[in-house]
SEKEVO-704922 format. One record per residue (C-alpha): x, y, z; residue in one letter; chain. Coordinates in nm, 4 decimals. Layout:
BEGIN
+----------+----------+----------+------+-------+
!     east !    north !       up ! resn ! chain !
+----------+----------+----------+------+-------+
!        X !        Y !        Z !    A !     A !
...
+----------+----------+----------+------+-------+
This chain:
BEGIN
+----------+----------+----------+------+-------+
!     east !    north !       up ! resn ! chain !
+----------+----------+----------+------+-------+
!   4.0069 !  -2.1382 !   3.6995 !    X !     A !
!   3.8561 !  -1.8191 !   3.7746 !    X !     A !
!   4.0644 !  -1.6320 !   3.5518 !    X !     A !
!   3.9883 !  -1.8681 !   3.3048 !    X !     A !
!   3.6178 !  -1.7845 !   3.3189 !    X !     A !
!   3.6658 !  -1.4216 !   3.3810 !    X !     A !
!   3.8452 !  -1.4013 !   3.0189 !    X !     A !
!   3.5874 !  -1.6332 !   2.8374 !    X !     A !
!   3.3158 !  -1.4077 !   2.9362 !    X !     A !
!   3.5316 !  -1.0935 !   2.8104 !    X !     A !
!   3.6173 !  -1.2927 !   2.4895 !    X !     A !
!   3.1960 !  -1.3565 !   2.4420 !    X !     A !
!   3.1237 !  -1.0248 !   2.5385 !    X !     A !
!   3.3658 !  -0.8418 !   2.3010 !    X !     A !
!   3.2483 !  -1.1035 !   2.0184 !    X !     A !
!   2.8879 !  -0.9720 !   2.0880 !    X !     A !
!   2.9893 !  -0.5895 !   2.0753 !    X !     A !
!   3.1365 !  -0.6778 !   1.7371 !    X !     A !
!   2.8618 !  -0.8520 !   1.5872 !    X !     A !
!   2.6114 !  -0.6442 !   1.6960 !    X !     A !
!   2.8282 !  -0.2788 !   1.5383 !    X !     A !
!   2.8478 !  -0.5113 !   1.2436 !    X !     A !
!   2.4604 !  -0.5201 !   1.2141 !    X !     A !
!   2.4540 !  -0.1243 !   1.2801 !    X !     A !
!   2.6906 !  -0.0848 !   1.0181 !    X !     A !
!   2.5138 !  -0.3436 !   0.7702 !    X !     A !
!   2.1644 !  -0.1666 !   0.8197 !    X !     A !
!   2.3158 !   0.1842 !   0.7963 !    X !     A !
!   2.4463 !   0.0851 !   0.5084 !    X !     A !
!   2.3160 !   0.2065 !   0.1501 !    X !     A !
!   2.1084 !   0.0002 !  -0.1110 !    X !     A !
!   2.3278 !   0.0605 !  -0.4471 !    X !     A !
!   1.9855 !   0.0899 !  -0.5991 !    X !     A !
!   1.8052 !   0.3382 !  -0.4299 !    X !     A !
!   2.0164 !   0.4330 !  -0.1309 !    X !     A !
!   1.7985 !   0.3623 !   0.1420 !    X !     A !
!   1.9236 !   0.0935 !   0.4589 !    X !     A !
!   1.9954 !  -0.2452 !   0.3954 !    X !     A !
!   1.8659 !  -0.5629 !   0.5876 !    X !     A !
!   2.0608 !  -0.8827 !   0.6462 !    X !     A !
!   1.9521 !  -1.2208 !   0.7007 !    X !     A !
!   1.9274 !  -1.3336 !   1.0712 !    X !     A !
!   1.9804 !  -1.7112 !   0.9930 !    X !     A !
!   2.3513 !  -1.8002 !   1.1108 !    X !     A !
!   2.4286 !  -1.9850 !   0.7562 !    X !     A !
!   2.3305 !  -1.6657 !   0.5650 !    X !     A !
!   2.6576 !  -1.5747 !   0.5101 !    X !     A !
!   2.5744 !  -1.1543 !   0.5355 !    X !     A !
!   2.2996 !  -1.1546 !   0.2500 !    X !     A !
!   2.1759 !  -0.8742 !   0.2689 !    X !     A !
!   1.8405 !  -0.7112 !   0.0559 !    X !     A !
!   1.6585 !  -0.3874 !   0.0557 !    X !     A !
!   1.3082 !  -0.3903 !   0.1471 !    X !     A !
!   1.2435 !  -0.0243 !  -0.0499 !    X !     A !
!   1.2918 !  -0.1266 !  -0.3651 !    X !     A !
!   1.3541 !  -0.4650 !  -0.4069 !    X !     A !
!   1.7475 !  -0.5244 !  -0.4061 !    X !     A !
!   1.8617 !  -0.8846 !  -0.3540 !    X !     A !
!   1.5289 !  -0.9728 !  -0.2817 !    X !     A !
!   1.4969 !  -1.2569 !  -0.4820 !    X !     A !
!   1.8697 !  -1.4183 !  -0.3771 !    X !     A !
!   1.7590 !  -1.4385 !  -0.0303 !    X !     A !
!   1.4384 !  -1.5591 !  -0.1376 !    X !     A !
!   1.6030 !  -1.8873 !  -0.2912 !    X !     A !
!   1.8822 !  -1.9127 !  -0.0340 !    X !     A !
!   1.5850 !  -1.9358 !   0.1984 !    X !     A !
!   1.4620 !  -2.2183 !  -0.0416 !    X !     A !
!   1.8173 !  -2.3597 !  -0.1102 !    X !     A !
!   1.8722 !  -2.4451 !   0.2552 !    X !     A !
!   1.5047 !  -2.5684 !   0.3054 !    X !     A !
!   1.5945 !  -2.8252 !   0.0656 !    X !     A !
!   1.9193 !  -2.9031 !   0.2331 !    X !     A !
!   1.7609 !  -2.9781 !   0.5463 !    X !     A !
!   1.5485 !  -3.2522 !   0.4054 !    X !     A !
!   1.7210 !  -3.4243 !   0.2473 !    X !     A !
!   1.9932 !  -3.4117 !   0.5017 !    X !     A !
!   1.7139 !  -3.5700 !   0.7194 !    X !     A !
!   1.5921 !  -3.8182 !   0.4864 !    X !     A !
!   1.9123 !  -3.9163 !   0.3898 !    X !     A !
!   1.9890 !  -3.9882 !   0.7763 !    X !     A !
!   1.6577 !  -4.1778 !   0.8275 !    X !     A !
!   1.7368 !  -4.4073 !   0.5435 !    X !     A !
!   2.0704 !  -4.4702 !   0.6571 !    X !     A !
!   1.9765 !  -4.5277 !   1.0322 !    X !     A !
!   1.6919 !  -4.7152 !   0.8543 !    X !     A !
!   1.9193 !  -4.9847 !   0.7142 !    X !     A !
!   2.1943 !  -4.9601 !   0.9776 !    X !     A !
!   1.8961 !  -5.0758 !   1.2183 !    X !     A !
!   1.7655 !  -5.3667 !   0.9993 !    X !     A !
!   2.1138 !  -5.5495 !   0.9690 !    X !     A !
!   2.1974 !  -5.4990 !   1.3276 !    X !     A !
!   2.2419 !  -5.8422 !   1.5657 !    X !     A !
!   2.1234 !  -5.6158 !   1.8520 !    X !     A !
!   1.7769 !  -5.4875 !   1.6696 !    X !     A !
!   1.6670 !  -5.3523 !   1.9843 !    X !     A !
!   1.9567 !  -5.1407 !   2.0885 !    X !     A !
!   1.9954 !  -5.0189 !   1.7233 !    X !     A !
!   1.6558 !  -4.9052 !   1.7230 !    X !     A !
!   1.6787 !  -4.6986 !   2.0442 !    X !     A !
!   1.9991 !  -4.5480 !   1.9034 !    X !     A !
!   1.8601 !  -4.4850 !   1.6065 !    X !     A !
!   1.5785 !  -4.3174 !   1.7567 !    X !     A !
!   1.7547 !  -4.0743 !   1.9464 !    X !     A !
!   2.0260 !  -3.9963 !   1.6569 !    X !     A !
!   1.7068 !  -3.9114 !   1.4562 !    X !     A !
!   1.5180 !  -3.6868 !   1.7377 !    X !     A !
!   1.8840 !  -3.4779 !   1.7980 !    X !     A !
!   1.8795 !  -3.4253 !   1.4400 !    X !     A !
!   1.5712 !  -3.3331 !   1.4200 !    X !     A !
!   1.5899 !  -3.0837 !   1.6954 !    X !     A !
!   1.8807 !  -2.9152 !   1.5427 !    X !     A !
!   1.6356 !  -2.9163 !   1.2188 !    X !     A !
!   1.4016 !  -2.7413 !   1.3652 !    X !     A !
!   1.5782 !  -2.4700 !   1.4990 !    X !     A !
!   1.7389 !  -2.4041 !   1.1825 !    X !     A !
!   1.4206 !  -2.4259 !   1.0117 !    X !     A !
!   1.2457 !  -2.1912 !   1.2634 !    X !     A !
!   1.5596 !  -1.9012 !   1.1407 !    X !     A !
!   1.4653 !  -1.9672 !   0.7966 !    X !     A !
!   1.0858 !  -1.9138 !   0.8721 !    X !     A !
!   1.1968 !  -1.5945 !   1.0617 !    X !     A !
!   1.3820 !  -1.4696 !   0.7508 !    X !     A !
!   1.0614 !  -1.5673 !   0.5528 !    X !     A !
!   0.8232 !  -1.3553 !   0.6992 !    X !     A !
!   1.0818 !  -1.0389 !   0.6726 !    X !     A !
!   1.1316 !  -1.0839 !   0.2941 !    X !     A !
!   0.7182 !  -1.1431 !   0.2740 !    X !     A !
!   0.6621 !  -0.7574 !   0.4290 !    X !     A !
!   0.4464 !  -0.5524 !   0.2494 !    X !     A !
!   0.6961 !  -0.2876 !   0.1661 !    X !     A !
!   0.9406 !  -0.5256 !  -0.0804 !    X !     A !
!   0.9317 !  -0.4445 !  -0.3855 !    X !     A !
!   0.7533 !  -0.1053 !  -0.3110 !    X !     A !
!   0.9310 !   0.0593 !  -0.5649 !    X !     A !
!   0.9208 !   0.4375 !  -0.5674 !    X !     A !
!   0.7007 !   0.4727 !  -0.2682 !    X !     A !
!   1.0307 !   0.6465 !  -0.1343 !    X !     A !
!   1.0381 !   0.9008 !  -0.3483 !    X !     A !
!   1.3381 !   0.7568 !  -0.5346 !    X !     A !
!   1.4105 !   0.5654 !  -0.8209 !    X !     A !
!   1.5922 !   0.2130 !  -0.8635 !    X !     A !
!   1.9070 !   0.2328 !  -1.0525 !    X !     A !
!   2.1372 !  -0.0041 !  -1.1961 !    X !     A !
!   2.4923 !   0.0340 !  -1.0143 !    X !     A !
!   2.7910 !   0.0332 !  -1.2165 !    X !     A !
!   3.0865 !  -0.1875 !  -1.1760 !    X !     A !
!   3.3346 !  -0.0688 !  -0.9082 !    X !     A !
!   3.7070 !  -0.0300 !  -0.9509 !    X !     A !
!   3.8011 !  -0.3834 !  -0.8464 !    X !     A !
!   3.6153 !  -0.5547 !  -1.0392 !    X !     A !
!   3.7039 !  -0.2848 !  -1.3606 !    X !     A !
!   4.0938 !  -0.3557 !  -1.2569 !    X !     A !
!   4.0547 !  -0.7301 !  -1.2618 !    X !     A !
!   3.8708 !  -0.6946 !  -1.6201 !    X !     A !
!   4.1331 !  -0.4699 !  -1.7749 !    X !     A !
!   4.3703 !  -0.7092 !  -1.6245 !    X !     A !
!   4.3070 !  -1.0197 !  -1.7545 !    X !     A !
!   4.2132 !  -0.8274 !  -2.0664 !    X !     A !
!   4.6034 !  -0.7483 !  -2.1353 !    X !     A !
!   4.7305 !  -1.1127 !  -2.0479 !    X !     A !
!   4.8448 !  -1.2532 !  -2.4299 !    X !     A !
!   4.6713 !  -1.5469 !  -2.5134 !    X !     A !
!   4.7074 !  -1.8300 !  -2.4536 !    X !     A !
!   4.6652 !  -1.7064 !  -2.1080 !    X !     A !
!   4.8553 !  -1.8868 !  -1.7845 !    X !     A !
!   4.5840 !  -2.0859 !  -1.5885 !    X !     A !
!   4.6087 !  -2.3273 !  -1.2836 !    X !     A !
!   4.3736 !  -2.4159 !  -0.9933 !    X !     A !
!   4.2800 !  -2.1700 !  -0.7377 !    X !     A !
!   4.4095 !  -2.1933 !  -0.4072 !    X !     A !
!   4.0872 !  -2.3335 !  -0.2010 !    X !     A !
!   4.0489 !  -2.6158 !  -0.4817 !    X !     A !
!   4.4464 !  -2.7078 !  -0.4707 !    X !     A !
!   4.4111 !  -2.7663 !  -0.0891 !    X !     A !
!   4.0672 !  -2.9470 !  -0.0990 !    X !     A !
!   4.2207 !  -3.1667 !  -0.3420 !    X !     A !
!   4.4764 !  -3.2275 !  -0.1214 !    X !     A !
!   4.2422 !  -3.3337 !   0.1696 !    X !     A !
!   4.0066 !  -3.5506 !  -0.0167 !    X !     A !
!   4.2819 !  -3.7531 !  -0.1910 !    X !     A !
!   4.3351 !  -3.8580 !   0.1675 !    X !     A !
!   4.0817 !  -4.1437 !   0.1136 !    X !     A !
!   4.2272 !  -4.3349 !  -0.1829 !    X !     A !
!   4.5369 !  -4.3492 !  -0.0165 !    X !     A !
!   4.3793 !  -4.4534 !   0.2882 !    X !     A !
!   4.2229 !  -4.7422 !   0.0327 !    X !     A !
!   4.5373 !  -4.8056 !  -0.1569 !    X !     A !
!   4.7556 !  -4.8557 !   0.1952 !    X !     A !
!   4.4662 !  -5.0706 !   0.3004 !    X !     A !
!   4.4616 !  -5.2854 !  -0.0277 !    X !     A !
!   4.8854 !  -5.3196 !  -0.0318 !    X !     A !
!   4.8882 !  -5.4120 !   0.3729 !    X !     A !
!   4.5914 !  -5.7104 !   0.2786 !    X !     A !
!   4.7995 !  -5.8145 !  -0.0031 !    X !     A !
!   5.1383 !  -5.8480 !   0.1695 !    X !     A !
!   4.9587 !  -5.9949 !   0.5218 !    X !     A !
!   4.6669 !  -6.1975 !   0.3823 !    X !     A !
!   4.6992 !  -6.3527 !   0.7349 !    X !     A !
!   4.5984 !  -6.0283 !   0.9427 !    X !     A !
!   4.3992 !  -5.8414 !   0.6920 !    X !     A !
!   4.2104 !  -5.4805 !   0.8192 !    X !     A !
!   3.8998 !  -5.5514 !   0.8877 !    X !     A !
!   3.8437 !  -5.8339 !   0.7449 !    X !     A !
!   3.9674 !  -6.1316 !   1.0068 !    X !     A !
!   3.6975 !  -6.3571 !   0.9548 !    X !     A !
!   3.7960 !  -6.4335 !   0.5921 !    X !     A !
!   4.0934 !  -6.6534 !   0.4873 !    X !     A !
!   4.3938 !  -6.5686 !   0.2907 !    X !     A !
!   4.2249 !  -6.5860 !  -0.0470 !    X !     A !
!   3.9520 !  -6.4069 !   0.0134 !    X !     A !
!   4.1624 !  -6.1325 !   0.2256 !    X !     A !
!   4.3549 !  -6.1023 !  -0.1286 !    X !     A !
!   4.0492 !  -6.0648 !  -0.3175 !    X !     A !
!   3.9146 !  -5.8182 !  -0.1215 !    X !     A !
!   4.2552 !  -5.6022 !  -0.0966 !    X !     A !
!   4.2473 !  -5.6050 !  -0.5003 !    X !     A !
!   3.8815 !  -5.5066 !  -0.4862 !    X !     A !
!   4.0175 !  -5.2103 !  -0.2495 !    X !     A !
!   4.2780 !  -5.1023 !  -0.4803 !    X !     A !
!   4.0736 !  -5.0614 !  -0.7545 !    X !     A !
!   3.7942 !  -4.9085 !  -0.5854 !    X !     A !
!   4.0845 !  -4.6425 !  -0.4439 !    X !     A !
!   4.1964 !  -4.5891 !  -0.7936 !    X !     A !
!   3.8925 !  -4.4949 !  -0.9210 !    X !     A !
!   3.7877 !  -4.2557 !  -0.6810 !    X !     A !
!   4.1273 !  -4.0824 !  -0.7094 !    X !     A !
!   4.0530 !  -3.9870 !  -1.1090 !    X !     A !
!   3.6560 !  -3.9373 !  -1.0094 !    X !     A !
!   3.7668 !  -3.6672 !  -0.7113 !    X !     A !
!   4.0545 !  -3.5354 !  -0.9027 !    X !     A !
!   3.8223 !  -3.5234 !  -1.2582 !    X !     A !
!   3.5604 !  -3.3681 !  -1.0235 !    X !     A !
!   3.7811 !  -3.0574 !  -0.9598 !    X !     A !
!   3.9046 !  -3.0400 !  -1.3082 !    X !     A !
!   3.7011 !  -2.8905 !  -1.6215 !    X !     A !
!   3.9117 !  -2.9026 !  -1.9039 !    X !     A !
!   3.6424 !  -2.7932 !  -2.1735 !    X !     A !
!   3.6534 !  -2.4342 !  -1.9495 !    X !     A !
!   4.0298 !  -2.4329 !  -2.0188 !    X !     A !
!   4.0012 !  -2.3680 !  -2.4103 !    X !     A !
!   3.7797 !  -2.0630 !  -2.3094 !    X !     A !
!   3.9913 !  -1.9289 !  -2.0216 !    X !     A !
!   4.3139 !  -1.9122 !  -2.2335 !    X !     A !
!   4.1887 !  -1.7937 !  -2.5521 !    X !     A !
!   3.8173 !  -1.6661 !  -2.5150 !    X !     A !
!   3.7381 !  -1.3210 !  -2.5304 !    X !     A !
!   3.6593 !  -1.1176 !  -2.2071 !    X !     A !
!   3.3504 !  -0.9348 !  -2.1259 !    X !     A !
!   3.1558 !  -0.8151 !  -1.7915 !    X !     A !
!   2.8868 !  -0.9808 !  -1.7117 !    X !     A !
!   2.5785 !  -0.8050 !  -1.5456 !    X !     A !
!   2.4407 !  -1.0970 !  -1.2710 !    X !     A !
!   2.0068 !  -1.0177 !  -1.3366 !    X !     A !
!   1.8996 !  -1.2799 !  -1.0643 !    X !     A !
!   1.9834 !  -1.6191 !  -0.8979 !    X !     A !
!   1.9532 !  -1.9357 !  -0.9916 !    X !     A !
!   1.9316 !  -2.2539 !  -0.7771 !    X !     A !
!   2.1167 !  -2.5048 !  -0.9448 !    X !     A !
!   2.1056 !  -2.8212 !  -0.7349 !    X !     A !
!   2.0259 !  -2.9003 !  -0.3739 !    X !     A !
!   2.4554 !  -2.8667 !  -0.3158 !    X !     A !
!   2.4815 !  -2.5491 !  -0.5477 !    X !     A !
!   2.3749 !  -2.1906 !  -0.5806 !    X !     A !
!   2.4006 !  -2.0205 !  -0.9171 !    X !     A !
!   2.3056 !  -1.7284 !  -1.0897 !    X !     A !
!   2.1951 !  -1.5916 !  -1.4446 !    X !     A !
!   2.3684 !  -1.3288 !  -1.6200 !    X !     A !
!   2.3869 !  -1.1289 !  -1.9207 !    X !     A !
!   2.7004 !  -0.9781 !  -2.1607 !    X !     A !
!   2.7372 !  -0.7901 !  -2.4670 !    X !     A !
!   2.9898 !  -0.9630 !  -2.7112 !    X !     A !
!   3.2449 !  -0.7784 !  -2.9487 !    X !     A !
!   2.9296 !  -0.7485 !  -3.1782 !    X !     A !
!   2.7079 !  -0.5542 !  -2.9336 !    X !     A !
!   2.4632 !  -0.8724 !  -2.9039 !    X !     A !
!   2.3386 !  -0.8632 !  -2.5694 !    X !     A !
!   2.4035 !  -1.2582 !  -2.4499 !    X !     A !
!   2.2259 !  -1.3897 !  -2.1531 !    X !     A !
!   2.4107 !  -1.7729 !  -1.9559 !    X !     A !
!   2.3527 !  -1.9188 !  -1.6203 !    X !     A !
!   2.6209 !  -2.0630 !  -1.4330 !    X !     A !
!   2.6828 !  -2.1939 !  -1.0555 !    X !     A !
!   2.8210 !  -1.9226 !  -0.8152 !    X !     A !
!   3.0721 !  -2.1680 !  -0.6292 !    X !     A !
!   3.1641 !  -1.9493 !  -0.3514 !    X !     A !
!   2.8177 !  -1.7932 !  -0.3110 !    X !     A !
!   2.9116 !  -1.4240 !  -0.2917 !    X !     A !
!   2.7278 !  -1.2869 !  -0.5808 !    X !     A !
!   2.4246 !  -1.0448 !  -0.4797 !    X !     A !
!   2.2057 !  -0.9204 !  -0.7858 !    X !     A !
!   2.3276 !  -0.6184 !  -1.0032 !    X !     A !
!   2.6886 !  -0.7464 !  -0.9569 !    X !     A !
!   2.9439 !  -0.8044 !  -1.2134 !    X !     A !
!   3.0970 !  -1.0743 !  -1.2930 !    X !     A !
!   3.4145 !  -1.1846 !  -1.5456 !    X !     A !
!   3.2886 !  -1.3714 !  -1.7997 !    X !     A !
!   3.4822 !  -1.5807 !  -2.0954 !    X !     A !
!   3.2973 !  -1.6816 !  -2.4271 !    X !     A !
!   3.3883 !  -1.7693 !  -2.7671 !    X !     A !
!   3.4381 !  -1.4998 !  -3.0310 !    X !     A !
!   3.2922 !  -1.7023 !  -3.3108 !    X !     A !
!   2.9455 !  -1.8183 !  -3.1179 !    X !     A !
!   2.9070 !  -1.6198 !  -2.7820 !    X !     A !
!   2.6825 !  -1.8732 !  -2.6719 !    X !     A !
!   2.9780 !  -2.0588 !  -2.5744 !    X !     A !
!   3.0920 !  -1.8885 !  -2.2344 !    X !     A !
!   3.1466 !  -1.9338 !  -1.8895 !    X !     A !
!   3.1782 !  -1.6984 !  -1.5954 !    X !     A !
!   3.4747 !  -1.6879 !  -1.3777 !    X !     A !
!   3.2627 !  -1.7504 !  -1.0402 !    X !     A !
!   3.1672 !  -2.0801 !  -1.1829 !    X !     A !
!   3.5291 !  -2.2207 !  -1.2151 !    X !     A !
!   3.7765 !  -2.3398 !  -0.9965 !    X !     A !
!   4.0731 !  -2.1505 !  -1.1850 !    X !     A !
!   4.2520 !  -1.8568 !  -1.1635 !    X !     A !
!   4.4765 !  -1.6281 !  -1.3931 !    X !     A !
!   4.8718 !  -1.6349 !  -1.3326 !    X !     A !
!   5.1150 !  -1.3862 !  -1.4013 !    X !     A !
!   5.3400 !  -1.4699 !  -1.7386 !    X !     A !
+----------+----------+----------+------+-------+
């Protein structure tokens, strides 16, 4: 047993030694703009955003991820008050469902808080009076050019021959996987209520017939979530522009908070034409800082038509 705690407190203090060399690192690193140090978020859900308080950088991302999770925790708590609101009214026991209600709501609400005191935190950093000093050190922003991995993935799907080869990227082929997990559940429920109308799941107060109508209710309620999660993970008007559309690099000029669920960002292109072409698009994975670059697809004939790669749930396969 001692050993056991001996090593846990190695294994926390060796996590702590790493996280705090990854904060020296992160502040010691460059802005791409102006090349001072870099700040990160403190909030735990930041996922390493990171801004420069010199001249500006990324100030504005972490500004509406700030926002973005703000948001989040409301109507996560709303959403909970309703639902312990009605779970409460059509209880037998109105008493005991109130108490537990109560204290569901006041954990949640602690947790809120704390989360919402981080975001505060991060708040007051990004409101210093030195962002968006620009020039007051001495040097002058710049726009960074793409690097080599993003230049090799460009040239790369560049030279596939259209139509190109297109499927579903890994992440979305195993989420898929997981959420079709409830209209099976529904559809094994439905088939067992049908065959044992006697014994039906859930629903032993109700006769035969009614256990049948309700397993046929279940069926169909399972089949239609199956197309609605599967059609939710699917885009197939993106498909006509990732096989045959043309290819350019999109220069990400700021972010753009899409939904309460959903980040995105806005971006700009040139087009074969040397029109400069400016879209907005969700940033699924949430990795984009400003001043990156971005693969973008658009039509030829009215570059209008486009969509960036970050936005989609596909990927390019080799021929």
């Amino acid at each position: 047993m001692l050993d056991m705690l001996v090593s846990k407190l190695k294994a926390t203090a060796v996590a702590a030694h790493l996280r705090r060399a990854e904060d020296t690192h992160m502040k010691s690193s460059p802005c791409p703009c102006c090349g001072e140090g870099i700040q990160q978020l403190k909030s735990k859900a930041a996922n390493n955003i990171v801004y420069c308080q010199s001249c500006g950088w990324n100030v504005a991302r972490a500004q509406g991820f700030l926002a973005f999770r703000r948001r989040g925790i409301i109507v996560a708590l709303v959403f909970f008050a309703v639902w312990s609101s009605i779970v409460v009214a059509f209880s037998p026991n109105f008493r005991n469902s109130l108490e537990d209600g109560l204290l569901i709501i006041i954990l949640l609400g602690s947790l809120a808080m704390v989360a919402w005191r981080q975001l505060s935190r991060d708040s007051r950093a990004l409101a210093g009076p030195s962002i968006g000093a620009s020039g007051t050190n001495g040097r002058q922003r710049i726009v960074p050019q793409p690097d080599a991995q993003i230049w090799a993935h460009f040239e790369h799907v560049r030279a596939l021959e259209r139509p190109r080869l297109v499927q579903l990227n890994q992440a979305t082929r195993s989420a898929r996987k997981v959420v079709s997990i409830l209209p099976v559940g529904m559809w094994l429920w439905g088939i067992h209520d049908l065959i044992l109308p006697g014994r039906p799941i859930g629903l032993a107060a109700h006769g035969p017939v009614e256990a049948r109508a309700w397993a046929a209710v279940i069926l169909g309620c399972g089949t239609v979530l199956w197309f609605l999660l599967r059609r939710s993970m699917e885009d197939k008007r993106q498909l006509s522009l990732l096989k045959n559309g043309e290819v350019a690099l999109g220069y990400v000029t700021g972010p753009l908070s899409h939904s309460v669920l959903m980040q995105g960002v806005s971006y700009e292109f040139r087009d074969l034409q040397g029109c400069v072409v400016k879209g907005r698009c969700a940033d699924i994975q949430g990795r984009l800082d400003e001043d990156d670059y971005v693969l973008v697809l658009y039509d030829p004939q009215k570059s209008q038509k486009c969509i960036a790669l970050c936005a989609t749930n596909y990927e390019f396969t080799k021929p």
